[in-house]
C-alpha positions in Angstrom: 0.0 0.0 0.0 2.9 2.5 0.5 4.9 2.0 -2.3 0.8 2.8 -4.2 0.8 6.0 -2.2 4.5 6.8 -3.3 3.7 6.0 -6.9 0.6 8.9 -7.0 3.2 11.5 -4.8 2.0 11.2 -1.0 4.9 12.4 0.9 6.0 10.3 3.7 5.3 11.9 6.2 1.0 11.2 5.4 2.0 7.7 4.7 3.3 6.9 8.1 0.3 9.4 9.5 -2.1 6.8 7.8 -0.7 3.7 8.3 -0.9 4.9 12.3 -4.4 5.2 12.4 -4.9 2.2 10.0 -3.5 0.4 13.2 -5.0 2.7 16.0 -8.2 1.5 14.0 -7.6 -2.0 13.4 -6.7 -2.3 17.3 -9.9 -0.3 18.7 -11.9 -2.6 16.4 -10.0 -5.9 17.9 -10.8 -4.5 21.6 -14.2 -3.4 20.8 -15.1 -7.2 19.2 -13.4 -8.9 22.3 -15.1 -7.1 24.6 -18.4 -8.1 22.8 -17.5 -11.6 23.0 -16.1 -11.6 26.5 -19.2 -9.4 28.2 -22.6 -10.8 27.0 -23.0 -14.7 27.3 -24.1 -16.1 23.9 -27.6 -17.4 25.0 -28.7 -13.8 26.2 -27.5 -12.5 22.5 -29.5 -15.3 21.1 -32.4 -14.6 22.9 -32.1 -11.4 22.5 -31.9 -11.4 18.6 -34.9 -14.1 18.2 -36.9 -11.5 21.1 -36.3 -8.7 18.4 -37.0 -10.0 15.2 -40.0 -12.8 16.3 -42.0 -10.4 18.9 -42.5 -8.1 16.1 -43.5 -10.4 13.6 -45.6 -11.9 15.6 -47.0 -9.3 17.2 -47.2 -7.4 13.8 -50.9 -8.4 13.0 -52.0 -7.6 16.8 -50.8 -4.4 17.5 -52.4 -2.1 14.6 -55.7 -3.8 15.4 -55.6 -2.2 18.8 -54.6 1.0 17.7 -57.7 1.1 15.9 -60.0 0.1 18.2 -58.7 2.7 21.3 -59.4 5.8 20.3 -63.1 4.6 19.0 -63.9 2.9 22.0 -62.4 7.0 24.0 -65.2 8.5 21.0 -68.4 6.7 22.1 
């Protein structure tokens, strides 16, 4: 990748800038995924994944139908 950035006339000075945040970056992100592995225990991020995507589907065809029929029951 440097010798790329030489060839189009970066001085070396932004190549060595870059290629330290490049690793700052590529650090945070290895910290950020182990910490995400290490904190939550795998069966409450399952459970927490099926909670978000099933509830709503199942609750899709439920919750509209009450919407409707509140504020006309508050009318009469």
């Amino acid at each position: 990748m440097t010798n790329e950035l030489r060839n189009y006339g970066v001085q070396s000075g932004e190549i060595s800038r870059a290629s330290q945040y490049v690793s700052k970056m590529i650090i945070t992100f290895d910290n950020m995924k182990i910490i995400h592995n290490y904190r939550t225990p795998i069966t409450l991020r399952t459970y927490s994944k099926v909670f978000i995507y099933i509830f709503q589907l199942s609750t899709a065809h439920i919750l509209p139908a009450q919407w409707v029929i509140i504020p006309l029951r508050l009318n009469m």
